[in-house]
PATOR-969660 format. One record per residue (C-alpha): y, x, z. Coordinates in steps of 0.001 Angstrom, whole numbers, plus 524288, in hexadecimal, padded with zeros to 5 digits. Layout:
N
+-------+-------+-------+
:    yy :    xx :    zz :
+-------+-------+-------+
:     Y :     X :     Z :
...
+-------+-------+-------+
***
This chain:
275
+-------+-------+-------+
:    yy :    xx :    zz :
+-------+-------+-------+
: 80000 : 80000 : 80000 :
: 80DD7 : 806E9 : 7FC67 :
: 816FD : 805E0 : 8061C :
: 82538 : 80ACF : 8091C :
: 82ACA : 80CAA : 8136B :
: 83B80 : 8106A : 81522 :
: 83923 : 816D6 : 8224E :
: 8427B : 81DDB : 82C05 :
: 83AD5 : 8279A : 8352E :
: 843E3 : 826B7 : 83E2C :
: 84168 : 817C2 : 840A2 :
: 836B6 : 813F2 : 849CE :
: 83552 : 8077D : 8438E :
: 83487 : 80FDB : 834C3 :
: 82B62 : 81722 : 83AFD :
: 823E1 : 80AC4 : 8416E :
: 82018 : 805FA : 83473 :
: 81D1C : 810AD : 82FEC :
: 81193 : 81309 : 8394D :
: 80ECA : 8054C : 83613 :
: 80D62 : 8072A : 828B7 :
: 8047A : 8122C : 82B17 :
: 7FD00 : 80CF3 : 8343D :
: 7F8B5 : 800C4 : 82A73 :
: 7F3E4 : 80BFE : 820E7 :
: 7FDDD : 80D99 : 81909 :
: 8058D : 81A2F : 8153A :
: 8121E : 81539 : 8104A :
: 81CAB : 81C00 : 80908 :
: 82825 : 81FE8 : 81158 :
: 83668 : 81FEC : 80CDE :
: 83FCE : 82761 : 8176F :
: 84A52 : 82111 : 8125B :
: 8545A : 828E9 : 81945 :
: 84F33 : 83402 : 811FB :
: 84D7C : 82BF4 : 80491 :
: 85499 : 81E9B : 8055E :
: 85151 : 8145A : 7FBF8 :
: 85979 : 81125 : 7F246 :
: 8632B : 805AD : 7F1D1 :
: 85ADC : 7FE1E : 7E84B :
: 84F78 : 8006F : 7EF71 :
: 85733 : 7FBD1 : 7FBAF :
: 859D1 : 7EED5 : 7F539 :
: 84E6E : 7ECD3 : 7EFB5 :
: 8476B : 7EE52 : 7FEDB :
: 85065 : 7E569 : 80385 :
: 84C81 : 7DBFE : 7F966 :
: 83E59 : 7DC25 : 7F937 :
: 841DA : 7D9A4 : 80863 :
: 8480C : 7CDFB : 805F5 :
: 853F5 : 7D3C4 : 80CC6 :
: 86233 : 7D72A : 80AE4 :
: 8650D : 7E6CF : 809EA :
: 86D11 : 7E498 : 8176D :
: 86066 : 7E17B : 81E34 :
: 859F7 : 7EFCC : 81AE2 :
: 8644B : 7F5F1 : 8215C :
: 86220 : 7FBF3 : 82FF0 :
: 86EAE : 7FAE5 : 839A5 :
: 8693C : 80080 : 845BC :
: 86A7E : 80FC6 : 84532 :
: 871F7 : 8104E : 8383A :
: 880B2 : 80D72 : 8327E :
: 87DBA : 8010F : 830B6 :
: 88C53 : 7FCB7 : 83693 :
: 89320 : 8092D : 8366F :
: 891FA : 806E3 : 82830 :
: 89612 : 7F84A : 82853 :
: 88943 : 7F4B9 : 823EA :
: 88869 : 7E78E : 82D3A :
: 893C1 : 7E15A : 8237C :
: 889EC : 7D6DC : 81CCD :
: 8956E : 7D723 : 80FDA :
: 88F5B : 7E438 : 80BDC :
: 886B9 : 7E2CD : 7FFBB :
: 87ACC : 7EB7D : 7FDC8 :
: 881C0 : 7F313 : 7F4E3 :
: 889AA : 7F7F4 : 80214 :
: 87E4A : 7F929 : 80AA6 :
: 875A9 : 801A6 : 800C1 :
: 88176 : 80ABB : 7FEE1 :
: 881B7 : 80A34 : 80F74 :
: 872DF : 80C8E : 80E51 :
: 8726B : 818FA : 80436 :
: 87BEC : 820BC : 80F62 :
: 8752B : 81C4F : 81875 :
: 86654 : 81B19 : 81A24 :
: 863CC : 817D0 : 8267E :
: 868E4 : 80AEA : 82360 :
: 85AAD : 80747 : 81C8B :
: 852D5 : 80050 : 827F3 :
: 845B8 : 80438 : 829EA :
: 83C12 : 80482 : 82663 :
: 8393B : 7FC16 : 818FD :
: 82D2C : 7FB2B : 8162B :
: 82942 : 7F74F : 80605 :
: 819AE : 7F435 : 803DB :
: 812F3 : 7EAB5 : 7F9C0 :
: 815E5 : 7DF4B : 803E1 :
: 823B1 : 7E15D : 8045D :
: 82EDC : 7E969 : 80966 :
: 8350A : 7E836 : 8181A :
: 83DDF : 7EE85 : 82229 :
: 834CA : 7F0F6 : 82C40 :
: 83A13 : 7EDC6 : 83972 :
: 832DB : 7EE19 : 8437E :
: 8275D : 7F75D : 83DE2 :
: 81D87 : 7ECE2 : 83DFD :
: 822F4 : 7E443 : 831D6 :
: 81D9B : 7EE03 : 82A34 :
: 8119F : 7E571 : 82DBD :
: 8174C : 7DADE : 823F4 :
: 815C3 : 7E586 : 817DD :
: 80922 : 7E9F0 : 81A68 :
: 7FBA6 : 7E424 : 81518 :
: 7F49D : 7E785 : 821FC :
: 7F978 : 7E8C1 : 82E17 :
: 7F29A : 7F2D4 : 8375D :
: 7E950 : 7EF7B : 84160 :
: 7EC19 : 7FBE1 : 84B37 :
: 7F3FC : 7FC95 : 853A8 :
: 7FFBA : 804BE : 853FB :
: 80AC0 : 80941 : 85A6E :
: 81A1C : 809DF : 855E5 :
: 822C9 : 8152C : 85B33 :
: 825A4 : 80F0E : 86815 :
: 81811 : 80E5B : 86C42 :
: 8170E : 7FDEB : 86935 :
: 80D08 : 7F847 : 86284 :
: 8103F : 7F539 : 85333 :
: 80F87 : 7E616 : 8512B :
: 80B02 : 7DD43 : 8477C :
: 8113F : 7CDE5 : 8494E :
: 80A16 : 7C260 : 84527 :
: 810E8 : 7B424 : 8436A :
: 809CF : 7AA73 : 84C23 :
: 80CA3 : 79B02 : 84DAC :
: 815C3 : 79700 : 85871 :
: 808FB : 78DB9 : 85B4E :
: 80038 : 799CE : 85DA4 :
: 7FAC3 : 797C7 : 86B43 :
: 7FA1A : 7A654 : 86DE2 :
: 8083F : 7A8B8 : 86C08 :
: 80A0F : 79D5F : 874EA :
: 801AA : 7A3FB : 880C1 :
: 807EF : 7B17B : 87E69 :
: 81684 : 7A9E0 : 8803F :
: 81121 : 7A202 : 88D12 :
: 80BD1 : 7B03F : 8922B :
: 81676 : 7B4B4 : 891E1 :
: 81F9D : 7ABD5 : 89594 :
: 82738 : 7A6C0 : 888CE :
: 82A53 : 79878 : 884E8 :
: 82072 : 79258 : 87BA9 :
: 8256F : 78444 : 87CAD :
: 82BA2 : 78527 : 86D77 :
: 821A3 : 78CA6 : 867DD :
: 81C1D : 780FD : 8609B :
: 828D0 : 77BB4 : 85BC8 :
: 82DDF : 789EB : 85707 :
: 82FCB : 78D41 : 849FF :
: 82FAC : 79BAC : 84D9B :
: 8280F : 7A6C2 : 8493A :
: 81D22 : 7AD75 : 851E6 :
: 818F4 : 7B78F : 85103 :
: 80D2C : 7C009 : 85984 :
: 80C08 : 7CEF1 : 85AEE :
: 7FF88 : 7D88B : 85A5B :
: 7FE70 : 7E63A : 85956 :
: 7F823 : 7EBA3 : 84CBB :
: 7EB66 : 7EBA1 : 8525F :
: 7ED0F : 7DCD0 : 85607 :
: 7F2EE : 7DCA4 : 864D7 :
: 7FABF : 7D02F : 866E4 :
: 80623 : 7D4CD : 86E4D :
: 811A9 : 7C959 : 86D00 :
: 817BE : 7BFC0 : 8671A :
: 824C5 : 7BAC0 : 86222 :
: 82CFB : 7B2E8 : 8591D :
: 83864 : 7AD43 : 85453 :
: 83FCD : 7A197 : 84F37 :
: 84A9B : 7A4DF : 843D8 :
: 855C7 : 79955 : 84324 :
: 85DF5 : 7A1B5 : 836C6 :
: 86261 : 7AFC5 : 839E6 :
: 85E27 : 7ACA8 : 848DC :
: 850D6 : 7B002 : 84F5E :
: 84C05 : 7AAE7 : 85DC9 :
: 841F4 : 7B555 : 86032 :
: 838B2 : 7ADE1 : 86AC5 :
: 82A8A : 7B069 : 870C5 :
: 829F1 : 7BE12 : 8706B :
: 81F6A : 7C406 : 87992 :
: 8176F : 7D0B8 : 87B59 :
: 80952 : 7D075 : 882D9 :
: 808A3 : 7D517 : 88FFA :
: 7FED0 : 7DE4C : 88B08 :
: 8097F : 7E53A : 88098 :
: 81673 : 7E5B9 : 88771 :
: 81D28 : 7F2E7 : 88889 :
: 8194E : 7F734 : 87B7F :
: 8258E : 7F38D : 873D4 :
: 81EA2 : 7E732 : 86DFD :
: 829FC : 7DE2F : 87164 :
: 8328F : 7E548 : 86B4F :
: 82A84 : 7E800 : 85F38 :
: 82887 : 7D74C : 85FFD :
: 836D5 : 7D430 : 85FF2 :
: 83B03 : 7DCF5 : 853AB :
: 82F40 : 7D68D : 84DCC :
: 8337B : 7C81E : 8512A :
: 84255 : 7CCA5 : 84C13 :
: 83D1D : 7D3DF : 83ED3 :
: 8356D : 7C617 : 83C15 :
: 84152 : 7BF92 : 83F36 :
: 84896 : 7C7D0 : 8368A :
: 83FE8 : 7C4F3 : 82AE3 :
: 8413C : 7B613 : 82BA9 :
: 8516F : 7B864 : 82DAE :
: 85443 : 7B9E5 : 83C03 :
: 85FC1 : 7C2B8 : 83EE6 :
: 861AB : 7BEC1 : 84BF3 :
: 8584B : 7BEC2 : 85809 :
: 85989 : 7B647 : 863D4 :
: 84F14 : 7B5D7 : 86F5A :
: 84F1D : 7AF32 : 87C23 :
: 848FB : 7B68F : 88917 :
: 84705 : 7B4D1 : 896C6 :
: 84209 : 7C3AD : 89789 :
: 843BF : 7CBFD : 88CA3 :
: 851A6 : 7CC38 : 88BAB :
: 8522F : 7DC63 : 88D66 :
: 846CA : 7DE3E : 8860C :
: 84DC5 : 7D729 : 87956 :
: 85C49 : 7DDA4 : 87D9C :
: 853F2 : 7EBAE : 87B18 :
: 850D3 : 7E4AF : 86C9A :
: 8607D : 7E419 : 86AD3 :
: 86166 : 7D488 : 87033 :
: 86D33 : 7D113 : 87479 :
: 86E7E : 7C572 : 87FBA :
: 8765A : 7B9D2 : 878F1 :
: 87D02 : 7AD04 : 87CF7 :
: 8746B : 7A14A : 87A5A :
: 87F79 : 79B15 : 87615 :
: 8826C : 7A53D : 86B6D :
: 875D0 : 7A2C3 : 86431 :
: 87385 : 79AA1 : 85967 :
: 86FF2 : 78DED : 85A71 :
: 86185 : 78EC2 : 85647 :
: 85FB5 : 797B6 : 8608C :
: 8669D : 791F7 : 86CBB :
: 85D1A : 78493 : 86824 :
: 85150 : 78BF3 : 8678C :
: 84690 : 78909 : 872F8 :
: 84782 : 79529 : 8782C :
: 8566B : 7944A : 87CC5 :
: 856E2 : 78505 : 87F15 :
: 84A99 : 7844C : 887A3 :
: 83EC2 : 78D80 : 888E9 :
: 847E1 : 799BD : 88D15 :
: 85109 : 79863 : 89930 :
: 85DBC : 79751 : 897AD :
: 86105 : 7A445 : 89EC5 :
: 85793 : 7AC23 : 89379 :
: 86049 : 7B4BD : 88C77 :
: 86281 : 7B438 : 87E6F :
: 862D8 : 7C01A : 87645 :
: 8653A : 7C3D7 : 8675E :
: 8651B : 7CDD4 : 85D87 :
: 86774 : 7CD18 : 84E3B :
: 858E4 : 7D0E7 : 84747 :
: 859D4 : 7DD8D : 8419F :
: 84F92 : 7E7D1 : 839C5 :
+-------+-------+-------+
***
């Protein structure tokens, strides 16, 4: 199977998929693209067989991004390429092209999504968690029910959401969460998100979260909201930031969550959903 990857070293999430890749059997061929950037053509045309605008390939975090005025949504692609040929580093990574399709793979496991097998070993990222592969499951699915009782999360709604679910094993098959979401436009209420007792302190709710976001991402969220009893610190360290309930839009202030199943003194955070 030929596959590409437009990889940064220096990235831990580059070099997550990477391993990944490699780890399914595959020897891909690797582009430093600091070293050899792709041309603007080829730019567009990634963006395109993405199904994305050229502003969406671009990486903020750690780059130019708004010394160079970059955030000003009036500049055409014409603009950002020229920013992009000085400037490098303002490629996100990695992008990943095989037969089934071409993606920006963030977090690592995606890559999952552009392979023909997925790998049935376990196997460990950088940080020393687990990798993870996410499987959509009905918001009828007993199981996901029991885990949310366990642990002490609201089920009432389940039945009546129109969410997505989704649950979480390691490679070799593991179940160690679940979580979902429910999109009302650019907005995303991320909900029942849970590690096992058995897998905490590996990074795994971490790992979940980006997950939930990335799938968000795909189906148009740009903005995450969640409501916790708990967790609050945990999601702060994930760059959440606490909100007014008032402040939030409408669809979200109706939602279950914030009119009944979570207390009224359970904060509300945010944070817009980025690669």
């Amino acid at each position: 199977m030929d596959v590409v990857v437009y990889h940064n070293p220096d990235c831990g999430t580059s070099r997550n998929t990477l391993a990944l890749i490699r780890h399914a059997g595959i020897e891909p061929h690797v582009v430093e693209y600091l070293k050899t950037p792709p041309t603007p053509a080829l730019l567009l045309q990634l963006a395109s067989r993405m199904g994305w605008p050229l502003r969406n390939l671009l990486r903020e975090r750690g780059t130019p991004f708004r010394e160079l005025g970059l955030d000003n949504p009036a500049l055409d692609d014409a603009a950002l390429l020229a920013a992009v040929a000085d400037h490098p580093v303002l490629i996100n990574r990695p992008i990943v092209v095989t037969p089934l399709g071409v993606k920006l793979c963030r977090p690592s496991e995606t890559v999952l999504d552009l392979l023909p097998v997925a790998p049935r070993a376990d196997l460990d990222k950088d940080d020393g968690g687990p990798f993870l592969r996410d499987e959509q499951v009905a918001a009828t699915d007993p199981r996901l029910a029991r885990a949310l009782r366990d642990t002490g999360l609201p089920t009432d709604d389940l039945r009546s959401s129109t969410g997505r679910f989704y649950g979480y094993r390691t490679l070799g098959g593991t179940l160690v969460g679940y979580g979902g979401f429910e999109v009302s436009g650019d907005d995303v209420l991320l909900r029942s998100l849970l590690v096992t007792p058995a897998a905490r302190g590996k990074s795994i709710g971490r790992n979940i979260a980006l997950l939930l976001m990335s799938r968000a991402f795909d189906v148009g969220g740009r903005k995450a909201w969640l409501l916790t009893t708990s967790a609050a610190a945990f999601f702060e360290r994930l760059g959440f930031t606490v909100a007014a309930r008032e402040a939030a839009p409408e669809a979200i202030r109706r939602a279950p969550q914030a009119v009944s199943l979570c207390p009224a003194t359970a904060p509300l955070l945010t944070r817009r959903i980025t690669l």
